[in-house]
Structures are given as structure tokens and as C-alpha cells.
C-alpha positions as CSV (number, residue, x, y, z in Angstrom):
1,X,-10.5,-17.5,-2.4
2,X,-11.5,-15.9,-5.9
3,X,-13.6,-12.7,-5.1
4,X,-16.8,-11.4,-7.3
5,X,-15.7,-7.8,-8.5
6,X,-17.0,-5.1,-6.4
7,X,-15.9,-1.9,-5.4
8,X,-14.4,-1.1,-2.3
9,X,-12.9,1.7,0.0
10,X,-9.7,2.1,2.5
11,X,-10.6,4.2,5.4
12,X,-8.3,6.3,7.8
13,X,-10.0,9.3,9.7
14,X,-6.8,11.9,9.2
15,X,-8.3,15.1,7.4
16,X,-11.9,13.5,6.5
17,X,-13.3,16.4,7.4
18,X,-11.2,18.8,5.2
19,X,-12.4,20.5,2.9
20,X,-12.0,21.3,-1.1
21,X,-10.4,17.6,-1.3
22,X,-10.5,17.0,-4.7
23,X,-12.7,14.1,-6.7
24,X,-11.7,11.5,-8.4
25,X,-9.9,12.2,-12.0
26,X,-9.5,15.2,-10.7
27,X,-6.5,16.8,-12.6
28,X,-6.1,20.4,-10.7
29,X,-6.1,20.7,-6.6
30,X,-8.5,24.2,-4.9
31,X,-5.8,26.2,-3.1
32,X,-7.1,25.0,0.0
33,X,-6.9,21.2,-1.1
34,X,-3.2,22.0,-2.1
35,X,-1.9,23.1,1.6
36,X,-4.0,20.1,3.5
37,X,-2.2,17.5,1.2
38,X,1.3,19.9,1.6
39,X,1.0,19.1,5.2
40,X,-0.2,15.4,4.9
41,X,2.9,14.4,2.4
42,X,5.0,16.7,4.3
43,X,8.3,15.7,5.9
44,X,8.4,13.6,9.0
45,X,11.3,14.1,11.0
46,X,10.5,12.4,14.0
47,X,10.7,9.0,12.9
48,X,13.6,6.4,13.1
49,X,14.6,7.8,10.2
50,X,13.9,10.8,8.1
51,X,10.7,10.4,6.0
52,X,11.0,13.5,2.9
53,X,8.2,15.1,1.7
54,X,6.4,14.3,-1.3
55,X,6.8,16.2,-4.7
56,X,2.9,16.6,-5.2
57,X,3.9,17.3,-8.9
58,X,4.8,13.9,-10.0
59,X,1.5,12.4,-8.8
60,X,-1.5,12.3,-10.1
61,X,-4.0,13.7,-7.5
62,X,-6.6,11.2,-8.1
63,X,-4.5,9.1,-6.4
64,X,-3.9,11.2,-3.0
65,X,-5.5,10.3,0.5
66,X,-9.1,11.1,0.5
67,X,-12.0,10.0,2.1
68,X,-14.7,9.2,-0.1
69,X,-18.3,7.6,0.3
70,X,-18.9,4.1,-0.8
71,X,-21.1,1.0,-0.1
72,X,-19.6,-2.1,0.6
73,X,-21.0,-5.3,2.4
74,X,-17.7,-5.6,4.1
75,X,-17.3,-4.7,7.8
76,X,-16.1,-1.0,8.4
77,X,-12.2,-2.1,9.3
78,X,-11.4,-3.9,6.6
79,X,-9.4,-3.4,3.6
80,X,-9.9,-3.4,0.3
81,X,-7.8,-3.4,-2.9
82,X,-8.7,-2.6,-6.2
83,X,-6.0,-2.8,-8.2
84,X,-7.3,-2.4,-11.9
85,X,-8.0,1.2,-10.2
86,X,-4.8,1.1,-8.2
87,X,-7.0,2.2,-5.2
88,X,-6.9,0.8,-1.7
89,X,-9.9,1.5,0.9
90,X,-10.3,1.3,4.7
91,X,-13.8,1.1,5.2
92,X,-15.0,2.9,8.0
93,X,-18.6,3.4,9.3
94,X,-21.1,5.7,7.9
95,X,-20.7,4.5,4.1
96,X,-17.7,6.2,4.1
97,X,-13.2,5.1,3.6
98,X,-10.0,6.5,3.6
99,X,-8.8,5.7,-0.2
100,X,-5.1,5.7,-1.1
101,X,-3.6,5.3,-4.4
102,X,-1.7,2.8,-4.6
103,X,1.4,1.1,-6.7
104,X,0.5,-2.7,-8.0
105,X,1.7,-6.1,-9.5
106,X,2.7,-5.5,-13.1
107,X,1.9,-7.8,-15.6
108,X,1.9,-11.5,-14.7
109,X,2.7,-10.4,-10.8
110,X,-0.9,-9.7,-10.0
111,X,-2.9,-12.0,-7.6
112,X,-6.7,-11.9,-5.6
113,X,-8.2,-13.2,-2.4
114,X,-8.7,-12.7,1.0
115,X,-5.9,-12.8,3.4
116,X,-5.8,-10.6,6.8
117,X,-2.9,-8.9,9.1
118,X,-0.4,-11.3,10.3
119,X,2.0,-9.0,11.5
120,X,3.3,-5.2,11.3
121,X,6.7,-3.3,10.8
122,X,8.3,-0.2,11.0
123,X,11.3,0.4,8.5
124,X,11.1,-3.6,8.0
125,X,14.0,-5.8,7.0
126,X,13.7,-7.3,3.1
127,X,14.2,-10.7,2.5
128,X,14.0,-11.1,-1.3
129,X,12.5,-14.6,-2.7
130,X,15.1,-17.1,-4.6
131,X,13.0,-16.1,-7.8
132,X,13.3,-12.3,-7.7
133,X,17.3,-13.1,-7.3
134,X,16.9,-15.5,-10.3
135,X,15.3,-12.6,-12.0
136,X,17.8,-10.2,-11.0
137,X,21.5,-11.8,-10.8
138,X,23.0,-8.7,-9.2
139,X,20.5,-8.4,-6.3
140,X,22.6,-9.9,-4.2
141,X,25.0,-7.5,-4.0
142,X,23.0,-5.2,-2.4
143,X,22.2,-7.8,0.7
144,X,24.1,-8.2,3.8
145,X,23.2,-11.2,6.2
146,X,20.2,-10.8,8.6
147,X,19.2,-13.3,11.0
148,X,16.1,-14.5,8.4
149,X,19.3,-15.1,5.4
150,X,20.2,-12.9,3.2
151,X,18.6,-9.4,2.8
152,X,18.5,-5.7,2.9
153,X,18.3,-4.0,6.9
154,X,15.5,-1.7,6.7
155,X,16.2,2.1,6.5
156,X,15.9,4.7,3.5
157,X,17.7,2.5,1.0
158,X,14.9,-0.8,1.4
159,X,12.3,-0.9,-1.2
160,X,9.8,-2.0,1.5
161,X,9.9,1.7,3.0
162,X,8.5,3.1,6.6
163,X,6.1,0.6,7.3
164,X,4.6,-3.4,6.1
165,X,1.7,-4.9,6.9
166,X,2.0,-9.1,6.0
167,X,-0.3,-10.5,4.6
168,X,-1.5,-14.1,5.4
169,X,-3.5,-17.1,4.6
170,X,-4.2,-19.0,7.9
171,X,-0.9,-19.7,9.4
172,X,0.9,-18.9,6.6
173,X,2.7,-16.1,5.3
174,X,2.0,-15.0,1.8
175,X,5.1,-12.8,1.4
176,X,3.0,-10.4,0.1
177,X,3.2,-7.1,1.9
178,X,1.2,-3.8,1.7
179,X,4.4,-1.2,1.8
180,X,5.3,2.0,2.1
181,X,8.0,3.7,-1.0
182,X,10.9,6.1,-1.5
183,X,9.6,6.1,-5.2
184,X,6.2,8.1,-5.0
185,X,6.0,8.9,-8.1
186,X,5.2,5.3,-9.0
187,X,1.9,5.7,-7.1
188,X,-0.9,4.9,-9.5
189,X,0.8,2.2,-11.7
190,X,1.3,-1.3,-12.3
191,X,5.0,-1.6,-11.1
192,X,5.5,-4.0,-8.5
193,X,6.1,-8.1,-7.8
194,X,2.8,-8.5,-6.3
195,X,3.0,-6.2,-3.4
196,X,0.5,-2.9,-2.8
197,X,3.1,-0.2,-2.7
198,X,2.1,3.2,-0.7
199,X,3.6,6.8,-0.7
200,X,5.6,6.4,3.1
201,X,2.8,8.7,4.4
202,X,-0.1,6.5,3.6
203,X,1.6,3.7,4.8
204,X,2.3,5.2,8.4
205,X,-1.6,6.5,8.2
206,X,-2.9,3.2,7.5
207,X,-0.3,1.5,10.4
208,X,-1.4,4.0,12.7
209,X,-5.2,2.7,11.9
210,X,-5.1,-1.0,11.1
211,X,-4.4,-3.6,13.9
212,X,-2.7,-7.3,13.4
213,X,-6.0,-9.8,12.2
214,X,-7.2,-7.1,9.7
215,X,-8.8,-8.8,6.8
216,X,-7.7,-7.8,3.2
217,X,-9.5,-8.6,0.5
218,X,-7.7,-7.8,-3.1
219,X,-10.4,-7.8,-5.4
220,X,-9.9,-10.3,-9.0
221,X,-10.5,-8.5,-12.2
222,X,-9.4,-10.8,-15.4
223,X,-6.3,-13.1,-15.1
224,X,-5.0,-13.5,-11.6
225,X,-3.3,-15.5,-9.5
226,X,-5.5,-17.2,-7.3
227,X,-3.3,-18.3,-4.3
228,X,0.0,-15.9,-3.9
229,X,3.0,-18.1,-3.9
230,X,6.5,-15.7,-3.4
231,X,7.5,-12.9,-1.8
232,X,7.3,-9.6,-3.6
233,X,8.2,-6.1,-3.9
């Protein structure tokens, strides 16, 4: 399951065509890059809940949605994560993906391998492993009791945010999760348990665009986990 290191894109078709979208390192956006990613972080009020816009100053903007060209000998559809770049790509046809910046596993949380789309969620419920409540005594407070155990209803307040993709081995759920966030800002670190955390609007863009069966491949660079083993956030 151990992957050669490559690079790799995430491709969604939303605003490919605009243009002044800034390059990568990039650290100042063209006026007109500035009002295309003001309306793609925008607020979205016509969801179950309330998604609120993004505060475009706290992020990087190497890290916003952008299509970008890139070579790959994996089939346009797939998904791709970098995460020493903290970059996830849809690859699309043409040479071309949609990359996202993306939040990953911090130190001794990270993982590789192949896995694909066993299922998808909007505002999904968050069923916390026995470790993570090892980890964190006074987690369980904050649960109420769901029909999977003990956990947190999805809504504004859940860590997993507006959307989930699972990720799975076979028949078997990895309880790793690409997610959407509340905490944006955190786009473009190493910060999570494992998971591939997205700003809310990524996450509904790549939903929208990535059916269950998806393959995900989360490229190895140095010391990783080879075969994930407990659900993350």
C-alpha cells in the first residue's frame, strides 16, 4: 500500500477558467483574483445550516482553490494528497486539477496509501475513537448519544464540518475522513489526527464532484503509517 513519491493534483471544474488566479507561493492576490475567491469562500446560506464566509486574510493564498496543470499517471477522477505540501488534487482530463489546500496529520498522526470513497455526508455525525478520548479526558463531555455510541450530532459546533468523504480499504472503514472546517485558518498546516481537513467550501466543491468508489491515494513522504488504524479528526 506504500506509494513511490510523486506529485499529484485535485481537480473540480468551478472557476478553472478564471482568470488572474494566483501561482503557487504566491503571497499577494490581482484585484481580479481577490473578488473570484470573495465569491468562492463566500457565505452559503442555503444549506442545512449556515456556512460563513472565509476571512481570506488568515490564509495563505497558496493554499486557495485553483486549477493548476500537472502530469500524473493516475486516471482524471482520482484524488490525490500530498501532504508534505498540504495540497490535495482532483485530477481531471487535459493534464490539468482542481488543488485545494489542505489541513493534515501532525506529527506521529500522518499515514499513506490507497484507499477509495466508501461513503459521503453532509454535516456528518462524529464518533470519536476510544484513543482520541484517552488522549483527551474531557471530550466526552461534549458528546451526546447517537445511534453509532457516543458522539457529537453534526451541525456548526462538529469538527468534521459541512461535508466527509470515508475513506476505505476493501470493506473496511479506515476512520479516516477528508473533512470540511469551521477553523480555516488552519488550512495549510500539520494539525489534525490523520484526517485531510478542507475550508467548508472546498469540501462542498469536491462533494459536489467526487462520487462513492473514488480512489484516494495519499502519497508517503519519510515516516508514515502504512495501514491507518483509528478514527481521526
Amino acid at each position: 500500500m506504500g506509494l513511490s513519491r510523486r506529485a499529484f493534483v485535485f481537480g473540480i471544474p468551478a472557476v478553472a477558467g478564471a482568470s488572474g488566479l494566483l501561482d503557487v507561493g504566491a503571497k499577494a492576490q490581482p484585484f481580479g483574483a481577490r473578488s473570484t475567491y470573495d465569491a468562492m469562500y463566500g457565505p452559503i446560506e442555503n444549506d442545512l445550516y449556515p456556512v460563513p464566509g472565509v476571512n481570506l486574510s488568515r490564509i495563505n493564498p497558496a493554499f486557495l482553490r485553483k486549477v493548476v496543470t500537472y502530469d500524473t499517471p493516475e486516471a482524471p477522477g482520482t484524488i490525490v494528497i500530498d501532504t508534505r505540501a498540504r495540497y490535495l488534487y482532483h485530477v481531471q482530463d487535459g493534464g490539468v486539477a482542481m488543488r485545494y489546500g489542505v489541513g493534515v496529520g501532525r506529527t506521529g498522526f500522518s499515514w499513506s496509501g490507497t484507499a477509495t470513497i466508501g461513503d459521503k455526508q453532509e454535516w456528518p455525525d462524529w464518533y470519536p475513537p476510544k484513543e482520541m478520548f484517552g488522549r483527551q479526558p474531557g471530550l466526552m463531555e461534549q458528546m451526546g448519544e447517537l445511534p453509532g455510541g457516543p458522539g457529537m450530532a453534526g451541525g456548526p459546533g462538529n469538527p468534521l464540518g459541512a461535508r466527509a468523504l470515508y475513506l476505505w480499504q476493501g470493506r473496511k472503514d479506515t476512520l479516516y475522513r477528508i473533512h470540511g472546517t469551521f477553523e480555516p485558518w488552519t488550512i495549510g498546516t500539520n494539525v489534525s489526527s490523520g484526517c485531510i481537513r478542507m475550508i467548508n467550501q472546498d469540501a462542498i466543491d469536491l462533494y459536489n464532484h467526487t462520487p462513492v468508489g473514488t480512489k484516494v491515494v495519499v502519497l508517503s513522504f519519510g515516516r508514515t503509517k502504512k495501514t491507518p488504524t483509528a478514527s481521526r479528526v
